[in-house]
MMTF fields as JSON, N, C-alpha, C and O atoms, coordinates in Angstrom:
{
  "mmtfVersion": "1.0.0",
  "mmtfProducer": "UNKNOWN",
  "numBonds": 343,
  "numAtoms": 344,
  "numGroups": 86,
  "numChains": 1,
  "numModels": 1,
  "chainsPerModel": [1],
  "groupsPerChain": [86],
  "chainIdList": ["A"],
  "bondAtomList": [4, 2, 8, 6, 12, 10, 16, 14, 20, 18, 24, 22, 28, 26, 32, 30, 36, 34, 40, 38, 44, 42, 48, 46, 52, 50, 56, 54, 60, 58, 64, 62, 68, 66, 72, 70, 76, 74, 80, 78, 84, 82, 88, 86, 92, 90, 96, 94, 100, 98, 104, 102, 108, 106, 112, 110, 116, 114, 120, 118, 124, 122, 128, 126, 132, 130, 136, 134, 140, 138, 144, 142, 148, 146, 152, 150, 156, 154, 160, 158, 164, 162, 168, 166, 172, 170, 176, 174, 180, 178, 184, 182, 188, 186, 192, 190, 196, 194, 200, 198, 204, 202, 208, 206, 212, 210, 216, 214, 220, 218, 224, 222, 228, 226, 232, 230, 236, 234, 240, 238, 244, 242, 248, 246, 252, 250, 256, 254, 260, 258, 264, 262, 268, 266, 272, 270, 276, 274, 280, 278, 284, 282, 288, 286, 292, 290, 296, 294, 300, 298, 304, 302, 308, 306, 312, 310, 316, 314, 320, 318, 324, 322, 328, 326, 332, 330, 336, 334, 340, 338],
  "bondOrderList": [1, 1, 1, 1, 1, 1, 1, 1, 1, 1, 1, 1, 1, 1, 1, 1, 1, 1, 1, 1, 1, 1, 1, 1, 1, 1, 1, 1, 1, 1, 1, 1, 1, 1, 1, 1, 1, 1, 1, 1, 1, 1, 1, 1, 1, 1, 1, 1, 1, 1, 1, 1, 1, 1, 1, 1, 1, 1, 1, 1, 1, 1, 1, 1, 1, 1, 1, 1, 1, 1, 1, 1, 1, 1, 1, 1, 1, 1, 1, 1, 1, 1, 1, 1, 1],
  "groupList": [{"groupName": "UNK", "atomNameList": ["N", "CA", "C", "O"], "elementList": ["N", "C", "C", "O"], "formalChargeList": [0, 0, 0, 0], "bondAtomList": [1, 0, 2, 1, 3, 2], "bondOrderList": [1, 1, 2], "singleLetterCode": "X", "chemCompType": "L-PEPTIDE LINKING"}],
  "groupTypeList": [0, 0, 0, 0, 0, 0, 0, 0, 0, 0, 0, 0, 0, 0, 0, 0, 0, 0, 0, 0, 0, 0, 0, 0, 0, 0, 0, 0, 0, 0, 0, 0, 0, 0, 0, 0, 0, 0, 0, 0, 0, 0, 0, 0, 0, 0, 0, 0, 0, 0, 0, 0, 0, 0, 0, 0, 0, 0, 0, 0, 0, 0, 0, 0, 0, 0, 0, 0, 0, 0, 0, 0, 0, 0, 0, 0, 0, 0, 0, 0, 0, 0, 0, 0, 0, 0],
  "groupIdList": [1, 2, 3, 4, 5, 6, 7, 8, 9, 10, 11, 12, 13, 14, 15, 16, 17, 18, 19, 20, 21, 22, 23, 24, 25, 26, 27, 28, 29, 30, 31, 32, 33, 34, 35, 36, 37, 38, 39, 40, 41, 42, 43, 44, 45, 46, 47, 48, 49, 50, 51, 52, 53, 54, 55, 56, 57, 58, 59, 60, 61, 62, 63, 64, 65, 66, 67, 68, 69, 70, 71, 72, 73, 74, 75, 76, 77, 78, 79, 80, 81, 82, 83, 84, 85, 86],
  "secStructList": [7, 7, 1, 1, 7, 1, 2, 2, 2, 2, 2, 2, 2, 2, 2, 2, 2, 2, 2, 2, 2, 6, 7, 7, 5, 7, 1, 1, 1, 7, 5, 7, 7, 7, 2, 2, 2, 2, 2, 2, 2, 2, 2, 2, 2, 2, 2, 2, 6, 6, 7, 1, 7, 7, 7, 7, 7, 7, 7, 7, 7, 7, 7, 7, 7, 7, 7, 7, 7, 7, 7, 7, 7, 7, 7, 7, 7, 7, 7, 1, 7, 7, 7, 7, 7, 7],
  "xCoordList": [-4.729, -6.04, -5.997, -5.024, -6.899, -6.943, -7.403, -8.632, -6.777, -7.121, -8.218, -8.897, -8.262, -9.526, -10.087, -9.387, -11.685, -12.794, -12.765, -11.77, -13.692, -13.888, -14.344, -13.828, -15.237, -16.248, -14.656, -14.354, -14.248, -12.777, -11.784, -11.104, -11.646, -10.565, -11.982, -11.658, -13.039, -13.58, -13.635, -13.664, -13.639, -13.717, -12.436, -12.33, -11.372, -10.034, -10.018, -9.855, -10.316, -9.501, -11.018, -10.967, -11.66, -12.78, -12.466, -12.477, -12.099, -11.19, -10.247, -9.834, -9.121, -8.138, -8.016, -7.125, -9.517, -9.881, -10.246, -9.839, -10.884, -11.161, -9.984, -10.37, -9.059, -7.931, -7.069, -6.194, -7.28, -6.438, -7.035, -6.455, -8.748, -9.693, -9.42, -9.347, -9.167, -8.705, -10.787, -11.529, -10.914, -12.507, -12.888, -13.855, -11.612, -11.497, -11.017, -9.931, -12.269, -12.309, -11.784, -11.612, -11.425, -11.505, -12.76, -13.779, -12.47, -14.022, -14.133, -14.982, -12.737, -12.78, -13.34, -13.775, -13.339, -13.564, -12.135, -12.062, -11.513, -10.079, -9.847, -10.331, -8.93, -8.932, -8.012, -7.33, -8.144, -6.805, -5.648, -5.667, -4.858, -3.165, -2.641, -2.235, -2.759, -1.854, -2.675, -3.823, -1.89, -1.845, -2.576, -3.601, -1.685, -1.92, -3.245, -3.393, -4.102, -5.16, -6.266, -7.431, -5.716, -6.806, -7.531, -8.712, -6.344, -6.362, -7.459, -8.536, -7.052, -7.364, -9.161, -10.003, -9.368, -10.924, -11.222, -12.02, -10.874, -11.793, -11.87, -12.705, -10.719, -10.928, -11.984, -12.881, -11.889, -13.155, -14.269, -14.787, -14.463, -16.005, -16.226, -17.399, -15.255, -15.62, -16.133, -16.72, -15.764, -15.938, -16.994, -17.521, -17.689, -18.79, -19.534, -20.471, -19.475, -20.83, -20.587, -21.221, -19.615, -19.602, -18.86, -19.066, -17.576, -16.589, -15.464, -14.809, -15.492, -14.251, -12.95, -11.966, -12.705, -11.763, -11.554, -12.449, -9.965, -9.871, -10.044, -10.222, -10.014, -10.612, -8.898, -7.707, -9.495, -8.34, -7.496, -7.745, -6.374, -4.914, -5.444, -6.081, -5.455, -5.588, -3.996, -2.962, -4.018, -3.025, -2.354, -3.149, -0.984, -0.59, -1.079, -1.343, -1.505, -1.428, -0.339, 0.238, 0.375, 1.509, 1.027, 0.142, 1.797, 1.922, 2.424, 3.493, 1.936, 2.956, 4.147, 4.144, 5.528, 6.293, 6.483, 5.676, 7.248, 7.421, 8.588, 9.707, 8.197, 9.15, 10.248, 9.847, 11.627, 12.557, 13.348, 13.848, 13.178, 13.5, 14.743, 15.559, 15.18, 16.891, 17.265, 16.941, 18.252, 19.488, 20.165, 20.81, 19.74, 19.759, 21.23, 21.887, 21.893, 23.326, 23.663, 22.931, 24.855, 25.285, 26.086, 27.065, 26.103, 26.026, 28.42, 28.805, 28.849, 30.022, 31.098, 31.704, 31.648, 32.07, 33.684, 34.315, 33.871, 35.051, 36.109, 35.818, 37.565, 37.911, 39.254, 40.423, 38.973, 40.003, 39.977, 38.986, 41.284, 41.257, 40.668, 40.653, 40.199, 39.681, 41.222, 41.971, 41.401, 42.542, 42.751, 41.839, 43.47, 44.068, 43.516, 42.566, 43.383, 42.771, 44.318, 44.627, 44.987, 46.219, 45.69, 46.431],
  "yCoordList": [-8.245, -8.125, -8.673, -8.359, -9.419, -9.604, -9.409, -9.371, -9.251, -7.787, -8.6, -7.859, -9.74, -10.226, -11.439, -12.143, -11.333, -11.895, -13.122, -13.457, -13.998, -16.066, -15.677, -16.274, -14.784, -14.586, -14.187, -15.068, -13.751, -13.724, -14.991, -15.215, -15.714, -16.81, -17.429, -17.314, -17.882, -18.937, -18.649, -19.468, -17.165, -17.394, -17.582, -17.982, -17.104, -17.198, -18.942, -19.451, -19.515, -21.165, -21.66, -22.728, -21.182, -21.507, -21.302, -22.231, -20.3, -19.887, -20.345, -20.643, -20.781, -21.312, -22.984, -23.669, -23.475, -25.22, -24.727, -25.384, -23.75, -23.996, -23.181, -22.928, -22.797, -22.831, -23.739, -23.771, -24.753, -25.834, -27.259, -28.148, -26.974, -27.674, -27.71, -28.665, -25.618, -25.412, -24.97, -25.464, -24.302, -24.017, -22.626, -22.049, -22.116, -20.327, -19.631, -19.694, -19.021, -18.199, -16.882, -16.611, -15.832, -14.203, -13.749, -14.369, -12.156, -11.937, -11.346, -10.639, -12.028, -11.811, -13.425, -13.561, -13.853, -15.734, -16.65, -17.877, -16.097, -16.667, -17.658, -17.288, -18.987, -19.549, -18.7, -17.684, -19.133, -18.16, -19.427, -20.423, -18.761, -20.196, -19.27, -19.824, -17.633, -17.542, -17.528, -17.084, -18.147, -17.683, -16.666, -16.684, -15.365, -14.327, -13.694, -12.491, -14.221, -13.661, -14.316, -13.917, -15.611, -16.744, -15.607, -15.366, -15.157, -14.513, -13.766, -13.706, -12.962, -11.423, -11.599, -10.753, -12.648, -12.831, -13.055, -12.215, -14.12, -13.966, -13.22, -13.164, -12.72, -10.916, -10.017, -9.491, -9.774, -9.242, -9.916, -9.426, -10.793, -11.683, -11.684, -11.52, -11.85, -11.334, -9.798, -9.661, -9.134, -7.564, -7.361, -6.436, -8.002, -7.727, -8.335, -7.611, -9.186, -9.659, -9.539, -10.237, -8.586, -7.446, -8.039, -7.936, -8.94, -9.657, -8.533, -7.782, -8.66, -7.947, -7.66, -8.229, -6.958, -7.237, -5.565, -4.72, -5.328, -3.988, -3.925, -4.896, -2.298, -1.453, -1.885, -1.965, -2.033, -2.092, -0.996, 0.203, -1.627, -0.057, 0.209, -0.667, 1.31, 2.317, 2.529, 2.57, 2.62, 2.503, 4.077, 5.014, 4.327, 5.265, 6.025, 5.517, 7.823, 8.179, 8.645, 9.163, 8.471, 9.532, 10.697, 10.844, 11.706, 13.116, 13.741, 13.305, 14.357, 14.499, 15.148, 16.305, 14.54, 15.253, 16.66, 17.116, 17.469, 18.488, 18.744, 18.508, 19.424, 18.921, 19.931, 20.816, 19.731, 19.671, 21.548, 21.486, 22.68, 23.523, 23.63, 22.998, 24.267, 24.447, 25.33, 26.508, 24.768, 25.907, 26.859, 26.716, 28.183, 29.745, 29.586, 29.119, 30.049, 30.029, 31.611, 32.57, 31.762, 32.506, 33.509, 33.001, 34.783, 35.756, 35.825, 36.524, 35.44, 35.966, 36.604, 36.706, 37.336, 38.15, 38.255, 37.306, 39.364, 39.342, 39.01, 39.23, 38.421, 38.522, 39.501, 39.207, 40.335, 41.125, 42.207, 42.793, 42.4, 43.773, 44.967, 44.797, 46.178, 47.09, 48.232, 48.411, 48.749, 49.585, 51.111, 51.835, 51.208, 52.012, 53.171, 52.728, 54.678, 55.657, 56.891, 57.314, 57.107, 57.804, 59.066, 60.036],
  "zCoordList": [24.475, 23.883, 22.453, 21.768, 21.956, 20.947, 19.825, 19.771, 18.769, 17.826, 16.512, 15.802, 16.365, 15.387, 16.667, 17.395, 16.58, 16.994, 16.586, 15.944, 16.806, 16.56, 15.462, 14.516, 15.133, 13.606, 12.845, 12.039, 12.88, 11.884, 12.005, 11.003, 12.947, 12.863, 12.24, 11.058, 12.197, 11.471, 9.843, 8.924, 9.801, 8.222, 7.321, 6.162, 8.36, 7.603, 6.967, 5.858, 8.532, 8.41, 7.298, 6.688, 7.236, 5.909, 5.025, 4.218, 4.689, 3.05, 3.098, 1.978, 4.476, 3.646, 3.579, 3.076, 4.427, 3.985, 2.01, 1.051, 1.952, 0.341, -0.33, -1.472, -0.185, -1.067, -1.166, -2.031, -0.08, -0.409, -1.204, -1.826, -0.801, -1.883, -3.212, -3.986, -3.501, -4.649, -5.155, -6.004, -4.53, -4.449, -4.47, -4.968, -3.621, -2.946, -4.668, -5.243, -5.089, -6.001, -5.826, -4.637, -6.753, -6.157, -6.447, -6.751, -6.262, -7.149, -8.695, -9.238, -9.226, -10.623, -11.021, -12.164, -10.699, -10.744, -10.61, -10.55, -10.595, -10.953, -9.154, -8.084, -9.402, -8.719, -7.17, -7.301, -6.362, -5.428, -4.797, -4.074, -5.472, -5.178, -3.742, -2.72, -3.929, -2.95, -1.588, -1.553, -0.227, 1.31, 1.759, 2.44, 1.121, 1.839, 1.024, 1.24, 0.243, -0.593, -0.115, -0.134, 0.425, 1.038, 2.518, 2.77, 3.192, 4.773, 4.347, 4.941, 2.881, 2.708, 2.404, 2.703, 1.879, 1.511, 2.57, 2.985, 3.566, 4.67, 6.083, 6.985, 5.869, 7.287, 6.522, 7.181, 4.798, 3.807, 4.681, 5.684, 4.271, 4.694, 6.066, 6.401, 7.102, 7.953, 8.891, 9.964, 8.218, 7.957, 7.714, 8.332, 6.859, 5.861, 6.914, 7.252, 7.428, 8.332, 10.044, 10.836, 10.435, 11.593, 12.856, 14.065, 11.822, 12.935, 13.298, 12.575, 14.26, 15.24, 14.371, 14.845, 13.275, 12.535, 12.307, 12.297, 12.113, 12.125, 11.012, 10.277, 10.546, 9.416, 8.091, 8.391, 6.9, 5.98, 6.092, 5.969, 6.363, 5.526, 4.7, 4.117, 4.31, 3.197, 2.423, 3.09, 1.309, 0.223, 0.447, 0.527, 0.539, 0.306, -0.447, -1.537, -0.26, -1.701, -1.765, -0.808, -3.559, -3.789, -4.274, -5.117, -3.569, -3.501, -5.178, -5.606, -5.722, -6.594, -6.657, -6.238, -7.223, -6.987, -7.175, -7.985, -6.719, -7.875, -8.461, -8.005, -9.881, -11.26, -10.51, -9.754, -10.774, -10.375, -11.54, -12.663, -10.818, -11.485, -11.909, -11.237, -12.867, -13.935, -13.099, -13.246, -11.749, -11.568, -12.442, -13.481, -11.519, -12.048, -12.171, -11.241, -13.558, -13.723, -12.809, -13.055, -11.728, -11.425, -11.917, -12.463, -11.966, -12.655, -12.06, -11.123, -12.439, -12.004, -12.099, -13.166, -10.554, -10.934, -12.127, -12.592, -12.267, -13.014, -12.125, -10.949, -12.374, -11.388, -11.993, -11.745, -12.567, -12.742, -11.762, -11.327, -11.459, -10.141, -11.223, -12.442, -10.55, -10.799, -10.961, -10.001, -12.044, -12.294, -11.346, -10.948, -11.25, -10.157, -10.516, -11.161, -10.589, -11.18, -10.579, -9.465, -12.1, -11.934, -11.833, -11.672]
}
């Protein structure tokens, strides 16, 4: 089965005819050099206009750690024998 629709292979190979134009903007304006940013705008654009394209990964959240408590110093024993009782 195939997991992206024609409305998603057309917009990919569209964005990536204009990244190699050198045309494929982001949406900060900045030009896009890389591959994998070219893909990423147009599975976006295809998304946006209701191509067969699965839902974005979602970003890990990190958990916060937790802070790391001061090992309890152990109380120890004496090791002297206990004296005899004359």
């Amino acid at each position: 089965m195939a997991q992206y629709g024609k409305k998603a292979a057309d917009k990919v190979k569209e964005t990536m005819h204009e990244r190699k134009r050198g045309t494929l903007k982001s949406g900060s304006g900045k030009k896009v050099k890389s591959r994998k940013q070219a893909i990423a705008i147009g599975l976006a654009e295809a998304r946006r206009e209701g191509g067969k394209v699965p839902a974005r990964k979602s970003a890990k959240k990190k958990t916060p750690r937790k802070k790391a408590t001061p090992k309890k110093k152990r109380s120890r024993k004496s090791t002297k024998q206990p004296s005899a009782k004359k």
